[in-house]
C-alpha positions as CSV (number, residue, x, y, z in Angstrom):
1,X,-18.9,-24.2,21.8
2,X,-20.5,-22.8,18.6
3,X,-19.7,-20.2,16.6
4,X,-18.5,-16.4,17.7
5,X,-22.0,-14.3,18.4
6,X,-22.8,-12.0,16.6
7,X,-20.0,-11.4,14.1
8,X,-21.4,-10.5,10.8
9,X,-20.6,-13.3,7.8
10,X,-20.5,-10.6,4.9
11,X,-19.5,-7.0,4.3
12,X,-19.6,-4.6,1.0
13,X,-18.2,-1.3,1.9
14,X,-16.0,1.5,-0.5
15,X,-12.3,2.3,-0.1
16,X,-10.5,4.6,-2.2
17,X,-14.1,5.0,-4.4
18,X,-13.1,0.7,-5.2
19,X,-16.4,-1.1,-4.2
20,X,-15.0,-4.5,-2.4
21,X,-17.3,-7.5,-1.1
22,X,-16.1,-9.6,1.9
23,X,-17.7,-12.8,3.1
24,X,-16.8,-15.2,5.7
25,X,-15.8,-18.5,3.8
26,X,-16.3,-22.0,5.4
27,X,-12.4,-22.4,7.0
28,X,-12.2,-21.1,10.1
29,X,-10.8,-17.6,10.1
30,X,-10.7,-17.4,6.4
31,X,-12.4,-14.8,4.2
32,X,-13.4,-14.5,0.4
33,X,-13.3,-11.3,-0.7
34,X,-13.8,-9.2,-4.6
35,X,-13.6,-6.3,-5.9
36,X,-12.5,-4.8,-9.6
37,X,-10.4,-1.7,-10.6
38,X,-11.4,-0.6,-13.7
39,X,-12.3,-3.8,-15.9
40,X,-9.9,-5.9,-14.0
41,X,-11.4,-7.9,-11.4
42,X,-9.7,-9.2,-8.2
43,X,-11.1,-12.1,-6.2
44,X,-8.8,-13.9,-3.7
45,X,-8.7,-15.1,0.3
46,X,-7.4,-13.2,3.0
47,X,-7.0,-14.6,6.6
48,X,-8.4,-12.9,10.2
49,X,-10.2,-14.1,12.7
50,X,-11.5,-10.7,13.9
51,X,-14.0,-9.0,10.4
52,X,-12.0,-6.3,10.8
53,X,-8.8,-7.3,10.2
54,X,-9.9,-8.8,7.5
55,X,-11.3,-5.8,6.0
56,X,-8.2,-4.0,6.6
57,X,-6.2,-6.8,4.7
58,X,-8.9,-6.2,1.6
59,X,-8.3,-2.5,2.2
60,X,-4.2,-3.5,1.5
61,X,-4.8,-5.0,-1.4
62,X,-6.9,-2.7,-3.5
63,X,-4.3,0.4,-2.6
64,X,-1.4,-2.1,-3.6
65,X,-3.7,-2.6,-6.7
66,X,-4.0,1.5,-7.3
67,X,-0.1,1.9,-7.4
68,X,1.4,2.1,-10.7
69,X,5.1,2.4,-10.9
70,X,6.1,6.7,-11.8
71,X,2.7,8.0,-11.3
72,X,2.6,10.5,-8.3
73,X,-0.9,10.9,-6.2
């Protein structure tokens, strides 16, 4: 069987005002994704099969990224 109908291979969206990029990489259920807070830029994999849960993953990261130790929000 081929691959999973229409699915969409990239996605750009905004979380937390952090543009992120997320685009489907050639392994199976892997998923490049980038984005930068402040001048630090983060580029890295993240694995789901569904984009979604990819996205979500992405999502993780960049508020992991946000928290700095003794600052309150």
């Amino acid at each position: 069987m081929g691959r999973r109908s229409k699915e969409p291979d990239t996605h750009a969206g905004v979380h937390r005002g952090v543009h992120y990029s997320l685009k489907h990489n050639a392994a199976p259920g892997y998923w490049r994704y980038a984005y930068a807070i402040g001048d630090r830029v983060r580029a890295g994999r993240v694995q789901g099969r569904l984009p979604l849960l990819a996205i979500r993953r992405v999502q993780m990261r960049i508020d992991r990224d946000m928290r700095v130790p003794g600052r309150e929000n």
